[in-house]
Every structure is written in structure tokens, then in C-alpha cells.
N, C-alpha and C positions, 0 to 999 in steps of 0.2 A: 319649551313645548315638547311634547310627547310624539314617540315617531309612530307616525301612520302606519298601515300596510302597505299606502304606496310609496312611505319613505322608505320600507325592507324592501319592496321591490327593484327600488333603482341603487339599490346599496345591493345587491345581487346580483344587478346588471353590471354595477361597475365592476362588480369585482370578478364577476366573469371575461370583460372587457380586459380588464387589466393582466389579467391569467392568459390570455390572446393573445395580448400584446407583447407581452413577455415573453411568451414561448415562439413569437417570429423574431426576437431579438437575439437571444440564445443560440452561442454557436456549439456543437459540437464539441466535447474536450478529451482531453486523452488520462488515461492512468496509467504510468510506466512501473510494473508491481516487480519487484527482484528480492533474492532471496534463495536461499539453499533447498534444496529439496526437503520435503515433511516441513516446510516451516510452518505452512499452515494457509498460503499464498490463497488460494480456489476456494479453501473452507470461507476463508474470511468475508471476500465476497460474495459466497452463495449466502452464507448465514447471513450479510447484510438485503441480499437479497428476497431471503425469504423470510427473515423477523422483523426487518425494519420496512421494507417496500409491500412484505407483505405478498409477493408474487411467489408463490409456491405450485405453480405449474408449466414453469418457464422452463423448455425441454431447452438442449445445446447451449448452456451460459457459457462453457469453455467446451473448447473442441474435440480434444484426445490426449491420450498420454503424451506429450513432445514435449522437447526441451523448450520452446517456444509456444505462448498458450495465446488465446484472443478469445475475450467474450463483453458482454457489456451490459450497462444495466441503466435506468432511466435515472433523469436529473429530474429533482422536485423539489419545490421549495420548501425546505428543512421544516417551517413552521405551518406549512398545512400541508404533512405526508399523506393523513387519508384521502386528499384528495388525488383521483390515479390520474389524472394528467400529468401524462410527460411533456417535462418542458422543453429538453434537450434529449440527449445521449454519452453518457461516460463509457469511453470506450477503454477498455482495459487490455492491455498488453503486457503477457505475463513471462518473467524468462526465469528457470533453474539452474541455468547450468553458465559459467562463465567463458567458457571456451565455446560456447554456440553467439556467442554478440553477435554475429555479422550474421545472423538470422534476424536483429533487429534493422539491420541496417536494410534488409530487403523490403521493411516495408515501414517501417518509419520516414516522415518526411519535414521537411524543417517548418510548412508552415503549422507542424499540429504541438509544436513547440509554445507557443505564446498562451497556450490554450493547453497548458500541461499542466501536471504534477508527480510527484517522484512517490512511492511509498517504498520502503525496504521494512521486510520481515523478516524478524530474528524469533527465534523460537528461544523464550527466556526460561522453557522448565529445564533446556539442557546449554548453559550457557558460557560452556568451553570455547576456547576462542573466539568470544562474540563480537570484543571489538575488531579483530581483524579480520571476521564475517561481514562487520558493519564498514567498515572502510574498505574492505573489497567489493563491494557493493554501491557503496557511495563514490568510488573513483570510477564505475563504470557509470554512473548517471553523469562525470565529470566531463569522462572521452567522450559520450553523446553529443551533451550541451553543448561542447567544445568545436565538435564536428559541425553540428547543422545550425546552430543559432546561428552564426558567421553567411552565411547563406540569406540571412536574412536582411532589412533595410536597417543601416545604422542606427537611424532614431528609436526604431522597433527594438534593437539589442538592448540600446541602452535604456527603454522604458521598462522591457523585462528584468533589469538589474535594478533598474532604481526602485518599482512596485517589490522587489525583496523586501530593500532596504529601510523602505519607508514604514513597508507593515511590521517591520519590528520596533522601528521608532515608535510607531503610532499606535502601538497595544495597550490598550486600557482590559480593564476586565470589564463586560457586560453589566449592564443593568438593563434588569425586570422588571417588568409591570405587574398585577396582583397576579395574573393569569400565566404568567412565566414566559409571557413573550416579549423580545429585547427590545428597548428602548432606544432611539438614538443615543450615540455615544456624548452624555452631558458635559462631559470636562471639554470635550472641542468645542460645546458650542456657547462656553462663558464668556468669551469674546471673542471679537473681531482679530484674523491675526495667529489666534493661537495653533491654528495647526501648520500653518505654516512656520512658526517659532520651533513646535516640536522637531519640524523636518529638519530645522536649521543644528539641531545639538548635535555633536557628533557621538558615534555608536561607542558603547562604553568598553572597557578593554575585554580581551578575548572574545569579542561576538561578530560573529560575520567575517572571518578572519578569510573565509573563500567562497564565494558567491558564484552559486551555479548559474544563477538564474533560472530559475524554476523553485518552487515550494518543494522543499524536503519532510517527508513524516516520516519516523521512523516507527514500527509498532512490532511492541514484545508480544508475541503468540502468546496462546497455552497458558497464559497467566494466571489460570486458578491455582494450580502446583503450588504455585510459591503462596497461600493461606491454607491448602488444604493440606498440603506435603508435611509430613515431621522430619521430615531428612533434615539431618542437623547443617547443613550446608544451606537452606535456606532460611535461616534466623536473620530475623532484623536487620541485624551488626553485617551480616555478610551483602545481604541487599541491598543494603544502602551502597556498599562497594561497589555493587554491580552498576546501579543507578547511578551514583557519580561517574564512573567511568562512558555510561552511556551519554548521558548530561553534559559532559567535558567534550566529546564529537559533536554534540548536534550543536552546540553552544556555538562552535566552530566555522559552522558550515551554515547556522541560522534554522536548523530544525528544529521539528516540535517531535517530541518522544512519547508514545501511549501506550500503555501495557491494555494486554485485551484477552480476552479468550470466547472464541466463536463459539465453545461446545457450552458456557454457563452466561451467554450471551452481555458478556462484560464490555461495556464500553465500544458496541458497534453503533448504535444511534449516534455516540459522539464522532467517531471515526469519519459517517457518513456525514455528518452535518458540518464536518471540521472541512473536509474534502472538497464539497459543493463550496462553500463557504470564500473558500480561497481560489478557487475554481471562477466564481460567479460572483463573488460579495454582497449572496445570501447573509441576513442579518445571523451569528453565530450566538449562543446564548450557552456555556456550557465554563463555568470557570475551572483557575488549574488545580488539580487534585494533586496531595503532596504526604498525605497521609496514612492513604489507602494503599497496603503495599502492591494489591495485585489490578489496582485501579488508574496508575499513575497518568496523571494527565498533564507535561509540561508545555505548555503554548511555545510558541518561538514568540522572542518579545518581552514574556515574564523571568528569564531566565538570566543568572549573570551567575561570575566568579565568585562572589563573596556568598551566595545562595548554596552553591554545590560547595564552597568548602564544610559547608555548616554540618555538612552531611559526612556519618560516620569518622566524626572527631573522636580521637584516639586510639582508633582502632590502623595498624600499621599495614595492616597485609592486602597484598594488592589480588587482582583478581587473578591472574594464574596460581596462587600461591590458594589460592580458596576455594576454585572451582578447576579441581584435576579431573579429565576425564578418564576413567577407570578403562583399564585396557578391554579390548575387545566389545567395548558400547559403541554403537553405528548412531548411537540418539535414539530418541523416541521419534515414533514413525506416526502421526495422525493420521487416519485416514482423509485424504482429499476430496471431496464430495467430487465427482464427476460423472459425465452422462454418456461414456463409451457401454454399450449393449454388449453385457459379460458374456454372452455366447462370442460375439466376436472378439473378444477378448483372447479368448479361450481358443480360436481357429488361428489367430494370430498367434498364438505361443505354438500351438501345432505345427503353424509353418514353419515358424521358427527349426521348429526341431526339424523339420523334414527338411532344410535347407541347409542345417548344420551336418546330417545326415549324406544328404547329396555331394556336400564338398568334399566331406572324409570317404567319400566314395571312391572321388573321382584320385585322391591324394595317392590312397591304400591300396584298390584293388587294379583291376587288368590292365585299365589303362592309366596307370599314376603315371609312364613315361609322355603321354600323350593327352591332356584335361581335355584339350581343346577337341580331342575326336570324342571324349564321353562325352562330351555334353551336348554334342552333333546326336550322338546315340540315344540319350537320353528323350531331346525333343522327339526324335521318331518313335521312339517305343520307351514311353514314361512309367516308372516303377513306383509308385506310389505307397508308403508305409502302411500297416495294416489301419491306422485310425484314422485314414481318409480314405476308406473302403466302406 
């Protein structure tokens, strides 16, 4: 039979209903974002913010310059983004620096754990010591997990360890329907039994070797460099060095690996949908990419030893040997999208200086034997530099 108008009407109601019903179910989740300074951390989220969400008038997404960042962006169901219902809230917590941790510890709490995920950003066009960027970064998502999950109810610990474990068992690649929207996963549902069977196999060697408990992504910034660059240091043969060695940690630890770049909008829809996905187990539809050098897309789950050996056979040299960083480079510096108002910016460096000005005052001039009476002195009768006149 042919559907009516009032069979689209109630096929509009439902799905309105269903979109209700959904977004009272949805809790709140957290994004733990780390990473070295310029790795690209704020872009990546604005730019998801404003090419994939499509929200490009969203003043304050991150706060200010700190070592410690917070901003947030809406949860939607990967497969109808243009619709703007938010269904939740991904709250994102950003840190640069690894000697400010116990800035997370001030407001992190154990129950936003269960309701987590990890991203670490490595900036892959400058990729000097990146794995010991990446494991200096993945051992603080370790001291966290380590700290506040324990806080939580035993069966809770342990269902956040075994949902790791299971989602790498149980990774199938997607299947699409004509319209590119994912299909129930078919191979679970040949019979009775079998996904339980999968649960049962045990994990193959080198995978999951340390389970945080939380979903790990790692994503390579700036990944245009590496198709647009001629620098002979990013050829094939070398790339792949790099990628095995990224591949071999996350393999580890049960992450997935994505190269991306915010500025030529490479691989942020997947990011976003990869995030929700594991987040919410929104349906994912995005297979792993393995040929595109500045596209890579390794699932956790599709990943094993015998795969990353395949990669740059015969070539000997390891990655320090191939990526030396030339003296006096600090890296390339992205700019970080942020919403601090450059006049104050600009008052703020002025203080700066007037306050570095005051102290050498008080060190150098009349009373360097006494600070504590200049600055008695000061408050009473304040001398202020000419360019706050």
C-alpha cells in the first residue's frame, strides 16, 4: 500500500517522539583533550564545531589562555546532524601543560568517568619525539583513571573495563544501506549465540596489553603537511615509520589513531561521529582508512601485529633516526581559535609589564633593603607607567 499523508504525519510524530525520548535519556559526557601546546587541541574542536555542527556564532567555546581549558559543544545524533537538537552536552576539558594535572584534579570527579573519553593530540607535521609526547600523555590519562574510577562501585569499574574490551572484540566494519546510513551490524545477527561466542575468544597478542578504562583516540593534527609538504622527510617510506610506531602504542593500550587537520577540514565529521559514537553507541558508519597518508583512520578492534608489521617492510630506520629536530625549531605554532577580546589581551601584557616593572623597582631602587615598606608606599601613592596614563 502506498503511504498516505497521514502515514508521513505519524512517521513524523514518531520520530519526533523518539528524538524526546532520547534526549531525556542522555547523560551528559565528558572529553578529557591533552596534548602539547600548538598541537592544535581548541582548533580541532571549534572547527568541529563550526563545520560539522554548523554553529558559528557560539561566543566563549573555551575560556582564556590557561594551562587548563573548558568548553563544550552539543551531542547529536551523528546520522541527522542538520537537525539542531541537542540531545546531550560533550563537555570538554582541555589541559597543555603536564606539570598543571592537579588543575584537573580540582574539578574533575569520578562519577564523569563512566561517561568519559580520552583524545590526545600530537601535531604529526612536526613529529620529533612524538611517541614519548604520546605516552607522556597517555600515562596521565592512566594516573586519572587510576585515581578516581577506584571511587567508584566495583561492578561499575568492572563494566567500564570489560565495555573496552568487548568493543574491540566485537568490531565488525559497518554496513550501509543505499543512503549511507548504517545498518544493524549483520554478522551478530546470523545466529543465536554468536555474539556471545565473540565475547568468549580471547584478545589476540599485543592488543589491550593495558586497559584504562575509558576509550582512547589518538589524533595526528595538521595532517595536510604530510600530502602537501615536499620536505623529503615526509615520503611514504618515512610515514609509514611514523604510523607503525603510532599503531604499536595505541595497539597497546586499545586505541584508535586518526590523522586530521582542522584548517583543510580533513576527517572532523569522522572524529565527531567516532566520539558520540563510543560516547553513546550512536550507530558509527565510517570504515578504516589505511591508504590515505594524511587521512588515516585506524578503528581500535581492526588493528593487530601482523597488519602493522606489513607496514614499511625493509626500510630499517627508526623514527628518531628520521625525524631529527633541527636545532633552534620551538615547532610550528597554529594558531588556536580562541574567544579572549584582544584589547584585553593587550592590557594584560601591559600589566604584565608594569608588574615586572614594580618588582625591579622595588629589588633596585631606595628601598631594595626594605620591599615590604615600598610596596606600603606604593599602595598610598601609585606610579603608574606612561601607557596606563
Amino acid at each position: 500500500r502506498k503511504k498516505t499523508s497521514e502515514d508521513r504525519g505519524e512517521n513524523i510524530w514518531e520520530s519526533v517522539l523518539s528524538e524526546v525520548s532520547l534526549a531525556n535519556q542522555l547523560k551528559d559526557s565528558h572529553l578529557l583533550l591533552l596534548g602539547n601546546k600548538h598541537a592544535g587541541k581548541r582548533t580541532l574542536i571549534t572547527q568541529i564545531n563550526n563545520e560539522i555542527l554548523k554553529i558559528k556564532n557560539k561566543k566563549n567555546l573555551f575560556s582564556s589562555f590557561t594551562a587548563l581549558d573548558y568548553g563544550y559543544i552539543d551531542v547529536r545524533d551523528p546520522q541527522d546532524l542538520d537537525l539542531e537538537e541537542s540531545l546531550s552536552k560533550l563537555n570538554v576539558w582541555v589541559l597543555d601543560e603536564l606539570d598543571q594535572r592537579d588543575l584537573l584534579k580540582k574539578v574533575l570527579k569520578p562519577s564523569f568517568f563512566p561517561n568519559m573519553c580520552c583524545v590526545v593530540c600530537l601535531d604529526v607535521s612536526q613529529p620529533y619525539n612524538i611517541i614519548d609526547d604520546l605516552n607522556k600523555w597517555i600515562n596521565l590519562a592512566m594516573d586519572l583513571t587510576s585515581e578516581y574510577i577506584p571511587h567508584l562501585p566495583i561492578e561499575m569499574q568492572d563494566q567500564m573495563r570489560e565495555n573496552i574490551v568487548n568493543f574491540i572484540k566485537m568490531y565488525e566494519e559497518p554496513v550501509l544501506d543505499e543512503d549511507g546510513r548504517v545498518l544493524k551490524n549483520v554478522k551478530l545477527t546470523e545466529g543465536e549465540g554468536k555474539e556471545d561466542l565473540m565475547k568468549e575468544i580471547p584478545l589476540p597478542e599485543g592488543v589491550l596489553k593495558v586497559n584504562i578504562g575509558i576509550p582512547l583516540i589518538v589524533v595526528g593534527t595538521k595532517s595536510d603537511v604530510l600530502k602537501t609538504s615536499d620536505n623529503i622527510i615526509f615520503e611514504d617510506s618515512n610515514l609509514e615509520i611514523l604510523q607503525k610506531g603510532l599503531r604499536n602504542t595505541c595497539l597497546s593500550y586499545g586505541g584508535t589513531l586518526i590523522y586530521s587537520s582542522a584548517k583543510q577540514i580533513v576527517n572532523l565529521d569522522l572524529i565527531y561521529n567516532y566520539i558520540t559514537s563510543r560516547l553513546y553507541k550512536f550507530p558509527f558508519g565510517f570504515k578504516p582508512i589505511i591508504d590515505e597518508k594524511h587521512k588515516i583512520f585506524i578503528p581500535a578492534g581492526f588493528d593487530s601485529l601482523e597488519l602493522i608489521e606489513e607496514l614499511a617492510k625493509g626500510n630499517s630506520k627508526t623514527l628518531d633516526q628520521i625525524f631529527i629536530k633541527p636545532h633552534g625549531t620551538g615547532g610550528a605554532k597554529e594558531e588556536e581559535i580562541v574567544v579572549e577580546d584582544f584589547s584585553q589581551l593587550l592590557s594584560a601584557q601591559k600589566l604584565k609589564g608594569y608588574l615586572n616593572q614594580t618588582v625591579m623597582s622595588a629589588v633596585t631602587g631606595k628601598d631594595a633593603k626594605d620591599p615590604k615598606k615600598y610596596f606600603k608606599n606604593l599602595i598610598k601613592n601609585p606610579k603608574a607607567p606612561k601607557q596606563f596614563k
